[in-house]
Backbone as CSV, one residue per row, in Angstrom:
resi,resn,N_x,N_y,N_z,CA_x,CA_y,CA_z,C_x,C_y,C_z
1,UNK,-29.142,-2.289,11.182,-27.698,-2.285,11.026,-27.126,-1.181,11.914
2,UNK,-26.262,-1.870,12.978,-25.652,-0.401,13.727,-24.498,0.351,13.067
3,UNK,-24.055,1.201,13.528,-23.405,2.426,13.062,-22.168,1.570,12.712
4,UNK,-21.588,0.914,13.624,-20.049,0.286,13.141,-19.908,-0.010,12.569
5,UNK,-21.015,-1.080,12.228,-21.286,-2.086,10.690,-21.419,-0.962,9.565
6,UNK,-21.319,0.132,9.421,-21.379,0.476,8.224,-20.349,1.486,8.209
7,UNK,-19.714,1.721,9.856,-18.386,2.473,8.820,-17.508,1.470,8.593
8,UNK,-17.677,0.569,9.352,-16.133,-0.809,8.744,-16.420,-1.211,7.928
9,UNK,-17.904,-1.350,7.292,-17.902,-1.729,5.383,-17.555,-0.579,4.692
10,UNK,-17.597,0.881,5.060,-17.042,1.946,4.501,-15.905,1.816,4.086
11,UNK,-14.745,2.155,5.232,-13.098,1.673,5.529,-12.902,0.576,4.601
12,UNK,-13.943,-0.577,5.022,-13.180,-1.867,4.231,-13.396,-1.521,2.531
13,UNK,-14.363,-1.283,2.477,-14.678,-1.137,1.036,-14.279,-0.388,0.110
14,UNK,-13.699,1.149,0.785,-12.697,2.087,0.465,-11.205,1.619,0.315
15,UNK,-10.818,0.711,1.288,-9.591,-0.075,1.045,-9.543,-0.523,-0.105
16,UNK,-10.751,-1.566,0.023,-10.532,-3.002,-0.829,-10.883,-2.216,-2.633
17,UNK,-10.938,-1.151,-2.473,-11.202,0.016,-3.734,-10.123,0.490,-4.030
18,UNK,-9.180,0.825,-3.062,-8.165,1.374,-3.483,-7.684,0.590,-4.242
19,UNK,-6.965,-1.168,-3.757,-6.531,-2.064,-4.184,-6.554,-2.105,-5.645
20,UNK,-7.866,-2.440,-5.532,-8.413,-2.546,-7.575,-8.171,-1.569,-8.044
21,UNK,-8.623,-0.368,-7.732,-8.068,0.505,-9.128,-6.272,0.849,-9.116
22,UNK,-5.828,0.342,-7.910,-4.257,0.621,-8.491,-3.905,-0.867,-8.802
23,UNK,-4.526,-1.772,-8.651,-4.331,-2.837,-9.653,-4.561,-2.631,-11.025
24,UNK,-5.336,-2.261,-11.434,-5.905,-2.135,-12.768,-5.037,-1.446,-13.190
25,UNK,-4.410,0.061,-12.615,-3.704,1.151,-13.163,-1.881,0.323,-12.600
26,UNK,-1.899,-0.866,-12.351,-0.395,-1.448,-12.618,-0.269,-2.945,-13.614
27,UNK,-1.753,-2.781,-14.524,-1.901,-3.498,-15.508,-1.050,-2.701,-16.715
28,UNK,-1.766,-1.267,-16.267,-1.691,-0.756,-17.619,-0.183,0.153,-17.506
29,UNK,0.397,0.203,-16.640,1.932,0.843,-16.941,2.753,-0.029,-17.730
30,UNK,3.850,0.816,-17.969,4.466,0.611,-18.875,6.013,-0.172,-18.713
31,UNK,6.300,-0.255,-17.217,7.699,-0.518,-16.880,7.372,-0.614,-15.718
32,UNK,8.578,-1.529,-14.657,8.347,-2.475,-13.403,8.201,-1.045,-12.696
33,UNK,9.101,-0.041,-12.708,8.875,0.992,-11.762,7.672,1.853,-11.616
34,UNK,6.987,2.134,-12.677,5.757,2.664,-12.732,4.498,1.070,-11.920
35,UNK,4.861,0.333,-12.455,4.110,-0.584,-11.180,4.068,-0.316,-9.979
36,UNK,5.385,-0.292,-9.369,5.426,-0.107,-8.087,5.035,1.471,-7.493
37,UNK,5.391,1.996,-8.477,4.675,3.340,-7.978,3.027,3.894,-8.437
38,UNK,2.500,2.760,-9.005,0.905,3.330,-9.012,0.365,2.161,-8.001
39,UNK,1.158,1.233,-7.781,0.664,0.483,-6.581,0.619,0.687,-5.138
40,UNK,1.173,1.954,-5.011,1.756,2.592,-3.661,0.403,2.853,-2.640
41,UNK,-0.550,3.132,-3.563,-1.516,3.479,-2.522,-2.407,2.735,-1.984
42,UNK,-2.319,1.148,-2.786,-2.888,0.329,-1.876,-2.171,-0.040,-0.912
43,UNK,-0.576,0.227,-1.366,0.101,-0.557,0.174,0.438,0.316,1.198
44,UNK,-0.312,1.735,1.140,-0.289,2.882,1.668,-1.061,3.272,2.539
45,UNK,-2.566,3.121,1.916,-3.646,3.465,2.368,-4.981,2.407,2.532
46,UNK,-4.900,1.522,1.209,-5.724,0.947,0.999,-5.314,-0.289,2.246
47,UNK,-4.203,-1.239,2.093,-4.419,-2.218,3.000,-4.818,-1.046,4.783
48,UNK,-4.499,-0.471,5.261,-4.456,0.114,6.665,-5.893,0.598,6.647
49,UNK,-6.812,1.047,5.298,-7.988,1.466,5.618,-8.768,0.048,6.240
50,UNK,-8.273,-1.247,5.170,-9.193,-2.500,5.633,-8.781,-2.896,6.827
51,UNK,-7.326,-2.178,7.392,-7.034,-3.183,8.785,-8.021,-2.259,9.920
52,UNK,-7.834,-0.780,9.612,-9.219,-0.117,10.578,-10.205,-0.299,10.203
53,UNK,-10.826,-0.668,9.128,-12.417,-1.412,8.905,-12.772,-2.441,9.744
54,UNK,-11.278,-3.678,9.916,-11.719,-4.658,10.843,-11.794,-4.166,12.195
55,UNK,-10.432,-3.599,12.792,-10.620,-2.968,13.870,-11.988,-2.640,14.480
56,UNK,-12.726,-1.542,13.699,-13.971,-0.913,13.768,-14.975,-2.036,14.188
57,UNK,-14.736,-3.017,13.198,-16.135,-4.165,13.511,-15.366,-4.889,14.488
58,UNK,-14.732,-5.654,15.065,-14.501,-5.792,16.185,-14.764,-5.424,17.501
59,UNK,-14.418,-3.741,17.122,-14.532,-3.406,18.442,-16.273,-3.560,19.123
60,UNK,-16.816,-2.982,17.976,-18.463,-2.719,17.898,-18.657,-3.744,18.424
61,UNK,-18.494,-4.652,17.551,-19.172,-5.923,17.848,-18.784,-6.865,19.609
62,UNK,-17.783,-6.888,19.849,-17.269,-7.608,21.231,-16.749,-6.239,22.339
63,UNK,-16.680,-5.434,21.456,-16.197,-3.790,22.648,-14.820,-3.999,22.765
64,UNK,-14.355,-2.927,23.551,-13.187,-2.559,23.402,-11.882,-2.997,23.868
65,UNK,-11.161,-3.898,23.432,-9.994,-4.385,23.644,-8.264,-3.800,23.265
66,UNK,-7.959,-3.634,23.893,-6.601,-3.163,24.000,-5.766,-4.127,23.168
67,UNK,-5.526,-5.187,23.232,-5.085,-6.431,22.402,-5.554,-5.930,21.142
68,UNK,-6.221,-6.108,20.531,-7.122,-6.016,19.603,-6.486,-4.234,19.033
69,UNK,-6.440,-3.385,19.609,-5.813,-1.955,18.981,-4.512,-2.463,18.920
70,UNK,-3.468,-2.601,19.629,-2.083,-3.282,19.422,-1.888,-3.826,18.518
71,UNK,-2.466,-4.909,17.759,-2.530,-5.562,16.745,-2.895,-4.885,15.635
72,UNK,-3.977,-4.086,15.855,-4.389,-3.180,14.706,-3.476,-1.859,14.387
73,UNK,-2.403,-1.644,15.563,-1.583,-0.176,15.190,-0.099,-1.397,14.280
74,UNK,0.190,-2.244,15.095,1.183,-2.797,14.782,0.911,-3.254,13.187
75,UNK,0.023,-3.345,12.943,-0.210,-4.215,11.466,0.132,-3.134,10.880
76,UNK,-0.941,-1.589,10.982,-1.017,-0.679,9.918,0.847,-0.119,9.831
77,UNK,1.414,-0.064,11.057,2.914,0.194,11.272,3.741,-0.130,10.655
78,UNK,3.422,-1.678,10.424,4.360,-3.030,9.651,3.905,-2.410,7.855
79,UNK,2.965,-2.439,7.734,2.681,-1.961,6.517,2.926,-0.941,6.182
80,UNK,3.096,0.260,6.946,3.536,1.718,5.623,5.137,1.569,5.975
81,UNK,5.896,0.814,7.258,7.394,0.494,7.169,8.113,-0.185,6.063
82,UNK,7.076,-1.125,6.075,7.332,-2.262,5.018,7.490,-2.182,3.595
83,UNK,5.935,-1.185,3.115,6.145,-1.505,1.674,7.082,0.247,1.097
84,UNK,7.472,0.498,2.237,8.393,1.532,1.911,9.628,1.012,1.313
85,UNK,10.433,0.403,2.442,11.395,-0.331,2.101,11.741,-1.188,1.158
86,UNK,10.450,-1.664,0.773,10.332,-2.722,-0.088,10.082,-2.239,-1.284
87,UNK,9.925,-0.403,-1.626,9.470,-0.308,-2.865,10.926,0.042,-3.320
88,UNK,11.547,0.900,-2.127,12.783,0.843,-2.372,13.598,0.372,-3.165
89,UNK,13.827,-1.023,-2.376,14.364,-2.180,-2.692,14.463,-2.447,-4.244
90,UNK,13.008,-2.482,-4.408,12.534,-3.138,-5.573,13.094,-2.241,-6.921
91,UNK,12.889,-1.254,-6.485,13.102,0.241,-7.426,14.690,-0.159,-8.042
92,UNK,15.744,-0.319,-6.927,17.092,-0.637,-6.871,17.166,-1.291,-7.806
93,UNK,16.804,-3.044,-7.448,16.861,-3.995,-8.000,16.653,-4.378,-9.518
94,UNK,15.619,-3.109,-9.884,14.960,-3.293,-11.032,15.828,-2.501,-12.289
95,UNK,16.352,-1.164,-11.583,18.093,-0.564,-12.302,18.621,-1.540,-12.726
96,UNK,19.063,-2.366,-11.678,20.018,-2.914,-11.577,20.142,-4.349,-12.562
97,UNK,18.824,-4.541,-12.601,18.999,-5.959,-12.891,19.077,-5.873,-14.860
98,UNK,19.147,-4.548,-15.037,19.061,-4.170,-16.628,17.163,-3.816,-16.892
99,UNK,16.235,-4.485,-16.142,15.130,-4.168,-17.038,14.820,-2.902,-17.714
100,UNK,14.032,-3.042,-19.057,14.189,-1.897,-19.622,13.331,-1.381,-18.839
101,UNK,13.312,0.431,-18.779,12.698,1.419,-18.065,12.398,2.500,-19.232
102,UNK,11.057,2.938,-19.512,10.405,3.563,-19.943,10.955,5.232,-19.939
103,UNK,11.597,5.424,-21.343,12.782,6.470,-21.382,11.814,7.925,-20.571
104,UNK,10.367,7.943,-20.401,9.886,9.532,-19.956,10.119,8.819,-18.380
105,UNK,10.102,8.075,-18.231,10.126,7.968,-16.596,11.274,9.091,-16.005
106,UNK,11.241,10.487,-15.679,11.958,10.943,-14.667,11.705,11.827,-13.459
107,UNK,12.644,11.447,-12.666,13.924,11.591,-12.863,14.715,10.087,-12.922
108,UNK,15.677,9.771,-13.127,16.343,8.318,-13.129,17.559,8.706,-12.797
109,UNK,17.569,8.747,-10.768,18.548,8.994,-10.281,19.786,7.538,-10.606
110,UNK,18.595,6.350,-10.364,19.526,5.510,-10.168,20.540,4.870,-11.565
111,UNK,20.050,6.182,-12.860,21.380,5.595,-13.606,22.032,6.204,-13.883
112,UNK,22.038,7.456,-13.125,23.805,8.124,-13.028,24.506,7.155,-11.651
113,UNK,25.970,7.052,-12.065,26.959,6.867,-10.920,26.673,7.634,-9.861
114,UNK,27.076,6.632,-9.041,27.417,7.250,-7.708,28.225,8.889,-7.524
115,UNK,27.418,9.705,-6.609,28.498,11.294,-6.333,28.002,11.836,-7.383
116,UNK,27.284,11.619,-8.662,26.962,12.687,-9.596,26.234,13.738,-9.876
């Protein structure tokens, strides 16, 4: 087994680790916002560790392509842009939409008014 092959099962496997245990730990919260925030680190760390795991075996395996890093910066890019915005979003939405929120959760900017 050469060297690549076992750090891109490293990376991948460290990813695909992160995933599950902040899955498991957004079984067990208590309210939509604590979901999204114990889920943060798979969409943080964990998916971008498996996109450089593939990277890694790629490269090893066929050598070094420029295409191939582009794709791999742009993905990990799209992903910590993305689920930023999107936790955002979600965070908003979830005020907003009335769900109940778990009274120790603070701080809870978003249920004072605006300017307060």
């Amino acid at each position: 087994m050469a060297v690549y092959e076992i750090l891109a099962s490293v990376l991948i496997l460290g990813g695909a680790l992160l995933v599950l245990l902040s899955s498991v730990a957004m079984v067990r919260s208590r309210d939509a916002l604590q979901m999204m925030n114990v889920f943060s680190p798979a969409t943080g760390m964990g998916l971008p560790l498996v996109v450089v795991g593939v990277w890694v075996h790629l490269t090893g395996r066929d050598g070094f392509d420029w295409w191939v890093l582009a794709v791999s910066l742009v993905t990990n890019v799209s992903l910590v842009i993305v689920s930023s915005l999107a936790s955002n979003t979600l965070a908003r939405a979830v005020y907003h939409s009335g769900a109940p929120v778990d009274p120790r959760t603070d701080p809870q900017d978003l249920a004072r008014p605006p300017g307060e």
